[in-house]
C-alpha positions as semicolon CSV with decimal commas, in nm:
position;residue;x (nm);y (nm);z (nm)
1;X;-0,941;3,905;3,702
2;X;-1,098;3,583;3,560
3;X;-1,197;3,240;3,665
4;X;-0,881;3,114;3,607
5;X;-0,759;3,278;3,893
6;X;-0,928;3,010;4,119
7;X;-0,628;2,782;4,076
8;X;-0,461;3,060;4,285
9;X;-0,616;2,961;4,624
10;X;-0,488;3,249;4,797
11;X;-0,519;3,523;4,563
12;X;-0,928;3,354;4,523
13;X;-0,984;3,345;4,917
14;X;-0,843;3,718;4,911
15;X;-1,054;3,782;4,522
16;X;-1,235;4,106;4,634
17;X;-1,024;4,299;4,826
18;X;-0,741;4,237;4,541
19;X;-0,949;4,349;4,306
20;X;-1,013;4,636;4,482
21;X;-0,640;4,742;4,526
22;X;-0,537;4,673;4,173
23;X;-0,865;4,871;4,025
24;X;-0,705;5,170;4,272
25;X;-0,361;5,132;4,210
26;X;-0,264;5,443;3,975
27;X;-0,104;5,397;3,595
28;X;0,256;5,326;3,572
29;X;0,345;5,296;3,975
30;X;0,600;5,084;4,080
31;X;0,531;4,927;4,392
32;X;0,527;4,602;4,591
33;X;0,254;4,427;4,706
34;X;0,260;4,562;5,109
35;X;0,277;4,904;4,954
36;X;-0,070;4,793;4,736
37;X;-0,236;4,667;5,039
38;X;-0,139;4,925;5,292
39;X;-0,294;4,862;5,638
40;X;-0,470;4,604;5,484
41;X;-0,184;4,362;5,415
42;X;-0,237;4,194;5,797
43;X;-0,556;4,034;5,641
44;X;-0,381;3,841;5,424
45;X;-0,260;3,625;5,738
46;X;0,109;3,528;5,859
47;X;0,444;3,578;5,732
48;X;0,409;3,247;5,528
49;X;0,091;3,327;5,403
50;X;0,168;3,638;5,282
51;X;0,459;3,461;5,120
52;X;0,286;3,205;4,932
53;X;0,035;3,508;4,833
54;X;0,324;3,700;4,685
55;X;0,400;3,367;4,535
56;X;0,114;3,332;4,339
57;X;0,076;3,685;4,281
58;X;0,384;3,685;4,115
59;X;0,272;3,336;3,916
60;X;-0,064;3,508;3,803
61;X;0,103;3,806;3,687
62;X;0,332;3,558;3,456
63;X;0,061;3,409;3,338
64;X;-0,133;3,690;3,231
65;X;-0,454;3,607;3,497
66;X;-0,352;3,922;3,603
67;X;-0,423;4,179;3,365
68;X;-0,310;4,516;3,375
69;X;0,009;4,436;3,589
70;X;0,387;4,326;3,490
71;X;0,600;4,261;3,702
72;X;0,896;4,511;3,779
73;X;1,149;4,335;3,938
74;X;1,284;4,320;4,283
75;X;1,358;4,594;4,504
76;X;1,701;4,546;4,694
77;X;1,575;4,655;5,026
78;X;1,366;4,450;5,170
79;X;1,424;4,220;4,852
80;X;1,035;4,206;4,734
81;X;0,898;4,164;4,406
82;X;0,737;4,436;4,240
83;X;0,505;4,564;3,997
84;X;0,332;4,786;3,749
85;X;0,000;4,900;3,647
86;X;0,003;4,939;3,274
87;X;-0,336;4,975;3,173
């Protein structure tokens, strides 16, 4: 992650522990972003805050401030976005 993740305000106020998930997350596993987070997804905050994190997520990702991750489309159930570690 990089400075240019501050435009994400969500993804910045929640910078370490993302970074910390991500670094853990193994090579190549598809997975949405509760699945990442695990019991730590409640810190994140409500139901819309967790959407507007997945939001930018998703956005930051796109736009490469994200390394390491593509997205991998959405699942069906549940109908979340998901992703992969590449590198």
């Amino acid at each position: 992650m990089n400075s240019y993740l501050k435009k994400y305000s969500l993804l910045a106020e929640h910078e370490q522990l993302l970074t910390s998930k991500l670094a853990h997350w193994p090579l190549g596993e598809v997975a949405g972003l509760k699945e990442m987070f695990g019991d730590d997804w409640d810190f994140i905050g409500t139901s819309g805050q967790k959407r507007n994190f997945g939001t930018q997520f998703k956005r930051a990702v796109k736009e490469r401030a994200v390394e390491d991750f593509e997205w991998s489309g959405i699942k069906n159930a549940g109908r979340y976005d998901t992703y992969r570690r590449t590198k």
